[in-house]
RODREN-455727 format. One record per residue: residue in one letter; y, x, z negated of N, C-alpha, C in turn. Coordinates in steps of 0.1 Angstrom, whole numbers, padded with zeros to 4 digits, always signed. Each point is the difference from the previous one (the first is absolute). Layout:
<pts>
AYXZYXZYXZ...
</pts>
This chain:
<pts>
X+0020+0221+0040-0009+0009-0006-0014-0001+0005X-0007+0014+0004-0013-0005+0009-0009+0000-0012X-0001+0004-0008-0014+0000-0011-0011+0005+0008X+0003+0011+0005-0014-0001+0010-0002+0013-0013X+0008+0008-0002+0000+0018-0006-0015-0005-0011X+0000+0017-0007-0010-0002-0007+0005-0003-0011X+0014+0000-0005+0007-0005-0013-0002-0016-0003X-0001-0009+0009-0005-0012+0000-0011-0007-0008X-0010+0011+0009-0011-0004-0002-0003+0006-0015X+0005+0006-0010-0004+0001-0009+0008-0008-0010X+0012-0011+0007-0001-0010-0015-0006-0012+0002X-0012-0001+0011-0005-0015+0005-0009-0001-0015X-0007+0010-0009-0008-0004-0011+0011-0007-0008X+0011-0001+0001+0011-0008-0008+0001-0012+0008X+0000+0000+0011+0006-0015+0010-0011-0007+0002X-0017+0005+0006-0004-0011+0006-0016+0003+0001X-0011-0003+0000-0012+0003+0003-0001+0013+0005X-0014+0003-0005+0002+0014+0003-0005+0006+0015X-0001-0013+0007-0003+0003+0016+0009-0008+0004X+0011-0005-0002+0012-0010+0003+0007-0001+0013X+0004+0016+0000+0007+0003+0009-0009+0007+0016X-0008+0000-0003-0011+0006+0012+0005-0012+0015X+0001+0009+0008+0000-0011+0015-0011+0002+0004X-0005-0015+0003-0014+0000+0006+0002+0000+0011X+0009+0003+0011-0005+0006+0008-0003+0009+0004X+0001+0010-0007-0013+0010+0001-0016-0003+0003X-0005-0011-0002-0012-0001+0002-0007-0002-0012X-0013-0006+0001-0006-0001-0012-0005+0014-0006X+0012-0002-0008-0004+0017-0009-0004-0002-0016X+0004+0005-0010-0009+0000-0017-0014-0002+0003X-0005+0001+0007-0014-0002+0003-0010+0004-0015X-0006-0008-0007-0009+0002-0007-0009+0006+0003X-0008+0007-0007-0018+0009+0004-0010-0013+0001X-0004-0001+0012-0013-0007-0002-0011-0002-0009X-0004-0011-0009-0009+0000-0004-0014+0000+0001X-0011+0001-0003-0010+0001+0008-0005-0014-0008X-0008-0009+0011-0001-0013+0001-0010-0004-0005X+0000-0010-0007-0009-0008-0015-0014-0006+0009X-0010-0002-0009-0009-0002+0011-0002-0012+0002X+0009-0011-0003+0002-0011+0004+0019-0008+0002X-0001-0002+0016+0017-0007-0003-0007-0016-0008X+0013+0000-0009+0002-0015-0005+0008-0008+0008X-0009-0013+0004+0005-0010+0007+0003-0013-0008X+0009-0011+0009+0000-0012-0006-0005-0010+0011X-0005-0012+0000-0007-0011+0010+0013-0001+0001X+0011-0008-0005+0016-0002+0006+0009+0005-0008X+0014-0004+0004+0011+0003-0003+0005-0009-0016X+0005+0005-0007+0005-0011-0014+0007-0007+0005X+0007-0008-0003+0010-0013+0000+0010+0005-0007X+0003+0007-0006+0009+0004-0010+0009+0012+0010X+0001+0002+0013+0006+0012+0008+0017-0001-0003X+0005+0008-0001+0015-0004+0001+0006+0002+0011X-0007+0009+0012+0004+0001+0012-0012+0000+0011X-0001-0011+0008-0009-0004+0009+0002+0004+0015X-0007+0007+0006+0000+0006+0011-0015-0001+0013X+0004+0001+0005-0012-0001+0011-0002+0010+0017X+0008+0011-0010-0001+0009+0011-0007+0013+0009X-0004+0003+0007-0007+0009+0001+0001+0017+0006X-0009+0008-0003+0001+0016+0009-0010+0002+0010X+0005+0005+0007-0014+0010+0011-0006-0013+0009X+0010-0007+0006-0006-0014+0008-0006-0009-0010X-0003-0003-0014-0004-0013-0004-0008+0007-0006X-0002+0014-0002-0012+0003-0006+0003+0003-0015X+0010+0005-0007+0002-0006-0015+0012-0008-0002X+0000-0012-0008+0007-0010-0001+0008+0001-0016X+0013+0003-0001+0008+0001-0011-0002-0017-0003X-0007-0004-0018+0003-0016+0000+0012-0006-0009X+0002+0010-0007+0013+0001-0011+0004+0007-0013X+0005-0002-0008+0000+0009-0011+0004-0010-0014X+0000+0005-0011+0004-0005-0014+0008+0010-0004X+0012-0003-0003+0009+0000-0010+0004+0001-0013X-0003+0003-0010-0003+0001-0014+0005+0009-0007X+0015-0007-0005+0009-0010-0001+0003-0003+0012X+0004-0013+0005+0007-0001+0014+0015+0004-0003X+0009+0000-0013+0013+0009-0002-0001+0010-0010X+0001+0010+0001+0004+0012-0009+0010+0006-0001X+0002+0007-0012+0009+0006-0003+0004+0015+0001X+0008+0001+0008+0000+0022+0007-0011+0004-0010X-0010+0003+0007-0003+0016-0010-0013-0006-0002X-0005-0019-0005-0014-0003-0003-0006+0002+0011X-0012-0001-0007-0013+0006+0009-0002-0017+0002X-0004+0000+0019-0005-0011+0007-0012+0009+0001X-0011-0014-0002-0015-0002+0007+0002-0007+0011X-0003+0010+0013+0000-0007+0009-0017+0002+0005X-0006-0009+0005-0013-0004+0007-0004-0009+0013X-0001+0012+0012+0000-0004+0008-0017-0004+0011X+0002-0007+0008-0015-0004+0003+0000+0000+0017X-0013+0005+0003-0003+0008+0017-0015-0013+0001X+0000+0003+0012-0016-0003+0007+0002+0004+0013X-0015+0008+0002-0004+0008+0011+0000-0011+0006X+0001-0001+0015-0006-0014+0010-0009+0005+0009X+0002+0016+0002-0010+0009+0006+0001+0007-0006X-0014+0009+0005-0004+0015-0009+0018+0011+0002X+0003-0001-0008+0013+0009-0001+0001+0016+0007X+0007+0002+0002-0003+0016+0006+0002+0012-0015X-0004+0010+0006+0001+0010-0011+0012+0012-0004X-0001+0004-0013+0011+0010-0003+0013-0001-0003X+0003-0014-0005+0012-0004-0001-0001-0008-0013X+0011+0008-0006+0003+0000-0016+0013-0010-0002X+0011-0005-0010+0001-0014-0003+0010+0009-0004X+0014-0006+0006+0015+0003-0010+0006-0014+0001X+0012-0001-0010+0004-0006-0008+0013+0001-0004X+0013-0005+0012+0011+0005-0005+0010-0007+0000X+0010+0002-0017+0007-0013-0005+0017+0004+0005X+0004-0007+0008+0011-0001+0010+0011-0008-0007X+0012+0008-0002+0014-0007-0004-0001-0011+0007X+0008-0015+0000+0000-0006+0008+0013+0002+0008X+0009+0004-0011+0014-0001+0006+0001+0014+0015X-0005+0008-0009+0002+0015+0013-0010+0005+0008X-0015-0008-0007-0009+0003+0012-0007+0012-0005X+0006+0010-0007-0004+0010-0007-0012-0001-0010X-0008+0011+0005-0013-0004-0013+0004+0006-0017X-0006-0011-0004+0007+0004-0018-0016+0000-0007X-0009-0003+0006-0017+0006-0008-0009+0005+0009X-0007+0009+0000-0014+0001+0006-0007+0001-0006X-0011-0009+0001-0014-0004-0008-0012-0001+0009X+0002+0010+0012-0016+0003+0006-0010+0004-0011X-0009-0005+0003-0013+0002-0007-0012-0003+0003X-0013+0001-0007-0011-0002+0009-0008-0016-0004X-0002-0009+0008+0003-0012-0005-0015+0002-0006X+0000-0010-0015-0008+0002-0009-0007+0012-0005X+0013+0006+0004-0002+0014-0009-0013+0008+0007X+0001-0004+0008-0011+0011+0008-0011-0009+0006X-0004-0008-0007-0011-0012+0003-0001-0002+0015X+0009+0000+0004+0001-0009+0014+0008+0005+0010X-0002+0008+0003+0006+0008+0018-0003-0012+0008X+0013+0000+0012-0003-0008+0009-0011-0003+0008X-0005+0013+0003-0011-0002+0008-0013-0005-0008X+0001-0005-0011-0012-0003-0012+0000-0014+0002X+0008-0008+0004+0004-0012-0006-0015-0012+0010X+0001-0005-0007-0010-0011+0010+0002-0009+0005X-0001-0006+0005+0007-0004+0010-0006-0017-0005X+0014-0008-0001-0003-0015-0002+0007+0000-0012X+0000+0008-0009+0003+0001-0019+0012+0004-0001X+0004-0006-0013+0019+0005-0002-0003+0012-0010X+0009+0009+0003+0002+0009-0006+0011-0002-0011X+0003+0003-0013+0006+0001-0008+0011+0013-0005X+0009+0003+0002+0002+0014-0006+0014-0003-0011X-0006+0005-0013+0012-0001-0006+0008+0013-0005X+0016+0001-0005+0005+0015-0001+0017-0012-0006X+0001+0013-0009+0013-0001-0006+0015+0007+0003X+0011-0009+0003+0012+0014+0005+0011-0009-0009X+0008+0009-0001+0014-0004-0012+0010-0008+0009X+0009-0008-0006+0005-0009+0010+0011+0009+0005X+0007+0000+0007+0009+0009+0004+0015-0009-0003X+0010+0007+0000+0014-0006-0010+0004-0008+0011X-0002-0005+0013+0004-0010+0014-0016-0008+0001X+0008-0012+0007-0014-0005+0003-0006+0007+0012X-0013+0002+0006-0004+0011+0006-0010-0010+0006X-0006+0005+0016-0015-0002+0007-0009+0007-0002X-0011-0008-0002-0015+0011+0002-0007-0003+0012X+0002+0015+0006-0009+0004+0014-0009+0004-0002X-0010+0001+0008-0015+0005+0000-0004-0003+0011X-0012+0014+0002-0010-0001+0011-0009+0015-0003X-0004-0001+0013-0010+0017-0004+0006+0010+0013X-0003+0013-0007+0009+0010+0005-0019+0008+0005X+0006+0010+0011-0014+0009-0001+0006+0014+0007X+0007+0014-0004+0004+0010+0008+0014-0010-0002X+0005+0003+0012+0012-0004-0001+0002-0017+0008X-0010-0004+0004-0001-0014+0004-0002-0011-0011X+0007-0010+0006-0004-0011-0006-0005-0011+0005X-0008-0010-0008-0010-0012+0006+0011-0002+0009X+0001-0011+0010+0008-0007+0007-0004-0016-0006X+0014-0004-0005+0001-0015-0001+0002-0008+0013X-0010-0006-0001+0002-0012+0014+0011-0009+0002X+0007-0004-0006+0011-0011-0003+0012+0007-0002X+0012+0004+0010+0012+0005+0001+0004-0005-0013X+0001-0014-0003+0006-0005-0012-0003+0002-0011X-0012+0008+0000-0006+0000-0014+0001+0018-0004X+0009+0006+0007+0002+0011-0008+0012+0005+0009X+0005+0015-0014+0012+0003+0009+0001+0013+0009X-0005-0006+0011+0003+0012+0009-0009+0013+0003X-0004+0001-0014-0009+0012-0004-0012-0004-0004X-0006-0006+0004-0018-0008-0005+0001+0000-0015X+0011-0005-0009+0001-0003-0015+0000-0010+0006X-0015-0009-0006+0001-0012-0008+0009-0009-0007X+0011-0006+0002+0007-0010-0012-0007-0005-0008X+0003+0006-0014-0010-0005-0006+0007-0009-0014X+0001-0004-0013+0007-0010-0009+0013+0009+0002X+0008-0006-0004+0013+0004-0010-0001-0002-0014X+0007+0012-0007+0005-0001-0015+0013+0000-0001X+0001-0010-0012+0014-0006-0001+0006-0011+0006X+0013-0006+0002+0002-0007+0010+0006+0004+0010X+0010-0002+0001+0010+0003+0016+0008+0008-0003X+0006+0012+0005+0013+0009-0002+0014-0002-0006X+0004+0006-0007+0015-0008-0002+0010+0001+0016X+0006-0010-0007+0011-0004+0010+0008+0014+0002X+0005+0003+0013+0008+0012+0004+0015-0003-0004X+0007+0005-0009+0016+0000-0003+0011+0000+0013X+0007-0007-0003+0009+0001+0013+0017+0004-0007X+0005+0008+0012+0012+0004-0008+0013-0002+0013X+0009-0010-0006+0010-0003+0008+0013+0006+0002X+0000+0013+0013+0010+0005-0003+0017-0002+0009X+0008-0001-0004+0015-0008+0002+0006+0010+0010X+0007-0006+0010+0009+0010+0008+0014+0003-0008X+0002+0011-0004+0016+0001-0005+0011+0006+0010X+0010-0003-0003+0010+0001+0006+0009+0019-0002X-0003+0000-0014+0003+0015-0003-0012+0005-0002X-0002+0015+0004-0010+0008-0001+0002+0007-0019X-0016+0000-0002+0006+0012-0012+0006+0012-0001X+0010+0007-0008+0000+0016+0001-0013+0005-0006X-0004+0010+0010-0012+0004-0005+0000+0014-0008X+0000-0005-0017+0005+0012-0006-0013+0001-0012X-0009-0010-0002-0007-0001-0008+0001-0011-0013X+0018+0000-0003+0001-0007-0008+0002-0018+0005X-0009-0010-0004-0005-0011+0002+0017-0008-0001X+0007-0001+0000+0015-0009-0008+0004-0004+0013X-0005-0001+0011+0007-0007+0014-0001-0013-0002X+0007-0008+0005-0001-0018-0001-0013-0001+0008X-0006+0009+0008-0009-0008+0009-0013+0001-0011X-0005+0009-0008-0010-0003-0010+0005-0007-0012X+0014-0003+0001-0003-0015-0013-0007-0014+0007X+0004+0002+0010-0004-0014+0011-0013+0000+0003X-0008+0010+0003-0011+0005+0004-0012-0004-0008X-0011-0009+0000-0011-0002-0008-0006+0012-0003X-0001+0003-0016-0006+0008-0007-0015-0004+0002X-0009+0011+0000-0017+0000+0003-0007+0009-0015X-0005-0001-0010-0004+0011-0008-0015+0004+0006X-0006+0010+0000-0010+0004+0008-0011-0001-0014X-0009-0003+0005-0020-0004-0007-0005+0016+0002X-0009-0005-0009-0011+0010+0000-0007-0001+0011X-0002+0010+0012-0004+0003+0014-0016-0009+0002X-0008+0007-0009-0014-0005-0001-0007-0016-0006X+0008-0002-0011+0000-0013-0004+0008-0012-0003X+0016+0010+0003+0006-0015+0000+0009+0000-0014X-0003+0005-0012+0004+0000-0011+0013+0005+0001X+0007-0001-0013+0012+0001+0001-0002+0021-0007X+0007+0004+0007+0004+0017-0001+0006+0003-0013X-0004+0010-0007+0003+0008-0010+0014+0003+0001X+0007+0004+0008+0014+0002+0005+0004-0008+0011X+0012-0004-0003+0007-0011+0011+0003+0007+0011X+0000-0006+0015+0008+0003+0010+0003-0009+0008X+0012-0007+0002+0010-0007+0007+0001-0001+0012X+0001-0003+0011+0005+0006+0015+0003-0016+0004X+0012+0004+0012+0006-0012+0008+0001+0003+0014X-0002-0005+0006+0003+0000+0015+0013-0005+0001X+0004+0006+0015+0014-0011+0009+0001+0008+0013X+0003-0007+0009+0006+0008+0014+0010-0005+0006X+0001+0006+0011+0016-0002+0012-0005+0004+0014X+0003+0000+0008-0004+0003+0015-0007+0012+0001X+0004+0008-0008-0002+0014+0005-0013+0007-0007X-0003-0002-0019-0004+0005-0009-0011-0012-0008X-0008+0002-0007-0006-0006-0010+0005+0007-0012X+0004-0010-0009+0003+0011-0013-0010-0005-0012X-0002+0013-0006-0009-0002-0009+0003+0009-0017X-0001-0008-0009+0004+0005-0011-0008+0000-0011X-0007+0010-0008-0007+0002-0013+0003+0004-0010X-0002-0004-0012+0007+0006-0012-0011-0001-0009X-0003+0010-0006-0011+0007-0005+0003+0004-0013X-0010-0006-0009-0002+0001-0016-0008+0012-0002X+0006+0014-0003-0012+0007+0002+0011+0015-0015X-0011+0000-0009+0007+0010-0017-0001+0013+0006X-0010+0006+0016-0002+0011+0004+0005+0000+0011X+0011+0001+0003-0001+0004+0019+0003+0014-0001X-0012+0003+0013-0006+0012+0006-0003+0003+0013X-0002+0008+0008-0006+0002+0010+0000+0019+0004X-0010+0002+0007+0000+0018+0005+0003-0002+0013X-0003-0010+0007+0001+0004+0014+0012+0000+0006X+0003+0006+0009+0018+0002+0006+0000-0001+0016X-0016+0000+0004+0007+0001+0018+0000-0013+0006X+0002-0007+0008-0002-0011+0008-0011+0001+0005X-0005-0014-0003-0020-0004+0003-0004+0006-0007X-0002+0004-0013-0002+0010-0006-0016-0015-0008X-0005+0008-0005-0012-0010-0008+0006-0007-0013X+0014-0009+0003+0003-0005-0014-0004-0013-0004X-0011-0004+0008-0006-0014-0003-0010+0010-0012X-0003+0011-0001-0009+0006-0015+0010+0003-0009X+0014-0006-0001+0007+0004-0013+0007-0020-0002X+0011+0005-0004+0008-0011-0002+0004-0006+0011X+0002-0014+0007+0006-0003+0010+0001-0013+0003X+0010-0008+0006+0000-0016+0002-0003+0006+0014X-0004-0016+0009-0005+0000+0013+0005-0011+0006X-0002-0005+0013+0002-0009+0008-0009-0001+0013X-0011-0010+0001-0007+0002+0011+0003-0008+0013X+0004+0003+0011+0007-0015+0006-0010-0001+0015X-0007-0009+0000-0007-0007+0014+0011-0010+0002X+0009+0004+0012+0010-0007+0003-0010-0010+0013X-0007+0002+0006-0005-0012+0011-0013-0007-0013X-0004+0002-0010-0008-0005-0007-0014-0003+0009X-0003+0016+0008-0012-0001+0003-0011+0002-0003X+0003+0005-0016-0011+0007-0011-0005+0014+0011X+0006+0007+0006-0008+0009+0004+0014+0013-0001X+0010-0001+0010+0009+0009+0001+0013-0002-0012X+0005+0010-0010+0010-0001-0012+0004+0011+0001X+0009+0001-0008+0010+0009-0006+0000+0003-0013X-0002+0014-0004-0002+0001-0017+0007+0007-0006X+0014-0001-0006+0014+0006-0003-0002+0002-0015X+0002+0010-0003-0001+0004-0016+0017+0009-0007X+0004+0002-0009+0005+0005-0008-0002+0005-0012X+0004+0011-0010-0006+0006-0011+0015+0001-0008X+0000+0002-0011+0009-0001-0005+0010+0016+0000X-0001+0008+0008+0005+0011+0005+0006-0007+0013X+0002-0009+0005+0001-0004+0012-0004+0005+0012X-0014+0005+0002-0007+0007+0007-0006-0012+0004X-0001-0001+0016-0004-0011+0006-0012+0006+0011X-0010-0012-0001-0016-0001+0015+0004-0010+0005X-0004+0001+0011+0003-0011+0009-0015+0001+0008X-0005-0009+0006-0014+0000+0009+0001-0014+0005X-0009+0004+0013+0000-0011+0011-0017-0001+0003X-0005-0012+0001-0016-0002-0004-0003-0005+0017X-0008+0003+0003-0001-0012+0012-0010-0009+0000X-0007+0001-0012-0012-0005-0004-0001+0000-0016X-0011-0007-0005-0001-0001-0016-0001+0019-0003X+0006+0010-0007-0004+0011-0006-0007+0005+0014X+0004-0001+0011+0000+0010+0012+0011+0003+0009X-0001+0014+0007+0012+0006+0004+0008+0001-0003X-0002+0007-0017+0017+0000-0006+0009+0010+0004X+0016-0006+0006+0005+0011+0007+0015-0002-0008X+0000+0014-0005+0007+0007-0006+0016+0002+0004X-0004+0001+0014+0011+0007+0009+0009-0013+0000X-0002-0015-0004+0008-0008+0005+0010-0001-0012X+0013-0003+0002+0010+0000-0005+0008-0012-0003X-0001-0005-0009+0002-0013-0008+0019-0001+0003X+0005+0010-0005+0015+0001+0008+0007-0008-0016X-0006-0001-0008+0002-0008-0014+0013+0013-0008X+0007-0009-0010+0012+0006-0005-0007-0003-0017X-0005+0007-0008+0000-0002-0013+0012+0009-0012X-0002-0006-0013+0004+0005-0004-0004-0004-0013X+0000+0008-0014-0006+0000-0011+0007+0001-0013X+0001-0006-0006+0007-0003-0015-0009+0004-0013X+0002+0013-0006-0010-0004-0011+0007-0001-0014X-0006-0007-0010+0005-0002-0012-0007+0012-0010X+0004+0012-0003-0008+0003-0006+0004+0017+0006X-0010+0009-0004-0002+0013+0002-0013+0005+0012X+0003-0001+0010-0013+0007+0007-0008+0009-0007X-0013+0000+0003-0008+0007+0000+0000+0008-0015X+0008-0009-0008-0003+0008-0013-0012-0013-0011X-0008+0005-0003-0010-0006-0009+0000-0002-0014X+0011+0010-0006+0002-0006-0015+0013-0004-0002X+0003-0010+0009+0011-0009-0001-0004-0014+0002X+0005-0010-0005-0002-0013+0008+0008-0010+0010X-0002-0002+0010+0008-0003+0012+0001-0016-0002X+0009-0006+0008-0006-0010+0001-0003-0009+0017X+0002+0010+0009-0001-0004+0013+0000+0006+0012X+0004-0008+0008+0007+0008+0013+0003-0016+0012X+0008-0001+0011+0002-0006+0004-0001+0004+0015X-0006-0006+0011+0003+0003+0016+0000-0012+0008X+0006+0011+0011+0012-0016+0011-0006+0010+0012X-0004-0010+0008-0010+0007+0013+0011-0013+0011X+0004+0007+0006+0003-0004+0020-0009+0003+0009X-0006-0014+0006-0011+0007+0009+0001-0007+0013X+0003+0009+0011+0005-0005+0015-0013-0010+0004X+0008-0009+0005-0010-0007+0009-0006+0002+0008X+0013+0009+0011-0009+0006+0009-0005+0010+0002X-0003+0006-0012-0015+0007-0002-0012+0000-0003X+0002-0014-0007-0013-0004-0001-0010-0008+0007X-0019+0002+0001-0006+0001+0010+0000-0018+0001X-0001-0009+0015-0004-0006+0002+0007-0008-0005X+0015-0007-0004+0009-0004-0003+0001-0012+0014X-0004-0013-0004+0004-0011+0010+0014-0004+0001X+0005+0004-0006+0017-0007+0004+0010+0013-0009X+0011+0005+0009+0010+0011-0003+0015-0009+0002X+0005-0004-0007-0002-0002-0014-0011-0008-0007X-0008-0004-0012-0003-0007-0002+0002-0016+0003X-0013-0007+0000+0011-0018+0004-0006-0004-0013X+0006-0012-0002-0002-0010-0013-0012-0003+0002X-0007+0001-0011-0014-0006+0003-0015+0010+0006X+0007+0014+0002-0008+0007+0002-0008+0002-0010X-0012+0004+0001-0014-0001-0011-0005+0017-0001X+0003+0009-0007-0009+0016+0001-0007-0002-0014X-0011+0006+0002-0004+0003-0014+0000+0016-0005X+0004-0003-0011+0003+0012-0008-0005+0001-0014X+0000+0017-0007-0002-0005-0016+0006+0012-0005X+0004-0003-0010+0012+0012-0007-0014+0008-0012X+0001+0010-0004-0004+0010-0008+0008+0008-0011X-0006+0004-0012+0004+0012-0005-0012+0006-0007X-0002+0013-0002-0009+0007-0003+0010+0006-0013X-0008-0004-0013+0004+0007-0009-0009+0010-0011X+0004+0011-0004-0010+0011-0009+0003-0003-0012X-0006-0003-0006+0000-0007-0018-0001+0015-0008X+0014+0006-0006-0007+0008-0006-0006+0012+0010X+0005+0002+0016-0007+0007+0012-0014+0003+0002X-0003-0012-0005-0020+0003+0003+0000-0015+0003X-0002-0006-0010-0003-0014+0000+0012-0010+0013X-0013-0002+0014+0009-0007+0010-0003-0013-0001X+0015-0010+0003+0000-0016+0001+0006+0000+0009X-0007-0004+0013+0004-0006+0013+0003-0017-0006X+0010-0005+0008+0010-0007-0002+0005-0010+0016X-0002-0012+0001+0001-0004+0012+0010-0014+0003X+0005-0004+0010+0004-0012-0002-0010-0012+0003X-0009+0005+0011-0013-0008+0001-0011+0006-0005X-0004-0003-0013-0017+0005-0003-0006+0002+0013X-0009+0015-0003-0012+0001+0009-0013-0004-0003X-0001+0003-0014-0012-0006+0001-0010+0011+0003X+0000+0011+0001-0005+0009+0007+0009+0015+0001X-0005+0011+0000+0006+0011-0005+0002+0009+0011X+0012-0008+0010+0003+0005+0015+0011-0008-0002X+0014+0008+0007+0015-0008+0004-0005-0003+0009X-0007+0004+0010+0001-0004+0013-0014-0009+0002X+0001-0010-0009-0008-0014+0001+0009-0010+0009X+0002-0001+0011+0011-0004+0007-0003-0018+0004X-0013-0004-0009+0002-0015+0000+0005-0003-0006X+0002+0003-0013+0005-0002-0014+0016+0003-0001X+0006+0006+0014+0014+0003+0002+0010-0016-0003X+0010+0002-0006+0005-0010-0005+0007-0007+0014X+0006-0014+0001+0008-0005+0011+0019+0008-0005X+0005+0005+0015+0016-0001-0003+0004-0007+0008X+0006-0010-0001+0010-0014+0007+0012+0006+0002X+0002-0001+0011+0018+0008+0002+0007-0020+0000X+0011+0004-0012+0010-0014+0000+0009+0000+0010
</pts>
């Protein structure tokens, strides 16, 4: 499912901060309006003792020095507001025109989940104000984000940014490393899947011996991890030829409009399968089904670029439902699907057949409409963030 459409973006006020999902690679954008500047900046002779994150880094050759920041709470809870307060000193007269962002970074995906550019001391103190020898102070409030997350910073001017002197001290893009909130990421799920000897019939209905043997997975709440309003099941297994994959879905409504192949059914009802068979976090595979058994298939060669349509997954599904399609004053109680998906179709596959011990990462999905408005993305690895294609956060698959 790409979540890129605009149906996405209007349940993130349900999933996640309300700038959560923005990719900062775009550039330093939310840009705040400048304030016009106090007729004095507030300085300190030093730094407090009390910093929670100590730094000694600099921009523009040595000429402003990041010294660290405070933390306040050092742990919070999704959603509390951190005081964070961070501290500068000019070492030279600073250059001009260049305004201050502030951006709070998933740690697991890299993706930004706050932007808090603003103008440090509220206007008081443009860079080019600062004086040279004195620590500058700036303080500002942002809500903790539901993962633990990095705070970047530096100053932006047009579409440039300061340049950090120290490769190590920022990523790539003249952001500053600046504290972390929270502690360390959860641990990535790993799922061990068994070679069988009989293949499934692929009819939808789940009663083959190879899913009584098969480890059961129930799928989380996509964004935080919580356990889902409605259940969904899925088991892996394969054989030389196929990966098999099986879901069984708790669902009082099954529905869907769409009927063509590739058709947009990651915006209605649908289980998913995302597979980075070389686990190079860049090129995957993103296989979907709908409970009409209308199937997308897409080949990535990169994170959510060059999605190509034309490639053909060569996959055999089939769909079981319990219940009445598409009728809404009845109550269902499901549906069931069994997906075959060729090996040698898929991109970037190190070993045909699989070997023991091969490592891909993957993560299963289902998108469900509560009532057809109200959507619960549903995952086997939390994202943490309101994108499938968070591709660090992809779970491990162990071939047995």
């Amino acid at each position: 499912m790409r979540l890129h459409s605009t149906s996405w973006f209007t349940l993130l006020p349900l999933l996640c901060l309300v700038t959560s999902c923005r990719d900062e690679q775009a550039g330093p954008a939310h840009r705040t309006p400048r304030l016009p500047a106090a007729a004095q900046v507030r300085t300190r002779e030093a730094v407090p003792s009390d910093l929670t994150y100590r730094a000694d880094t600099t921009f523009a050759g040595g000429a402003v020095a990041y010294l660290g920041s405070r933390v306040t709470p050092e742990r919070a809870a999704p959603g509390q507001p951190v005081t964070l307060t961070h501290y500068f000193m000019a070492r030279r007269p600073p250059p001009e025109g260049f305004g201050f962002f502030v951006h709070v970074v998933d740690v697991a995906s890299g993706q930004m989940v706050g932007n808090a550019d603003h103008e440090i001391q509220d206007g008081a103190a443009p860079l080019a104000t600062w004086p040279v020898g004195k620590v500058i102070e700036d303080t500002h409030v942002v809500p903790m984000p539901a993962s633990p997350a990095r705070v970047m910073l530096g100053f932006w001017r047009g579409d440039d940014r300061l340049p950090v002197d120290d490769a190590r001290a920022q990523d790539g893009a003249n952001r500053m490393l600046g504290p972390t909130l929270g502690g360390a990421p959860p641990e990535l799920p790993e799922y061990k899947v068994s070679r069988v000897k009989k293949a499934p019939v692929i009819d939808g209905v789940l009663d083959d011996a190879v899913w009584k043997d098969a480890p059961a997975v129930t799928l989380v709440g996509s964004f935080d991890g919580r356990p889902a309003s409605l259940r969904t099941v899925a088991r892996l297994a394969y054989d030389d030829a196929n990966l098999y994959v099986a879901f069984d879905v708790e669902d009082p409504d099954v529905w869907g409009t769409l009927r063509e192949r590739d058709a947009s059914i990651y915006e209605q009802e649908v289980v998913e399968i995302f597979l980075d068979a070389n686990a190079d976090g860049r090129t995957y595979n993103e296989l979907e089904v709908s409970p009409h058994n209308v199937i997308f298939d897409a080949y990535f060669p990169a994170r959510r670029q060059g999605m190509d349509l034309s490639w053909d997954s060569g996959m055999k599904t089939a769909v079981k439902v319990r219940g009445t399609l598409d009728d809404p004053s009845d109550r269902d109680e499901g549906w069931s699907v069994e997906m075959a998906i060729p090996f040698n179709r898929l991109a970037e596959v190190p070993h045909l057949p699989p070997q023991k011990g091969d490592r891909w990462r993957f993560n299963l999905y289902r998108l469900e409409h509560r009532d057809r408005r109200q959507v619960e993305g549903q995952a086997f690895s939390p994202l943490f963030v309101g994108d499938f294609h968070a591709l660090p956060r992809f779970a491990w698959l162990t071939f047995q």
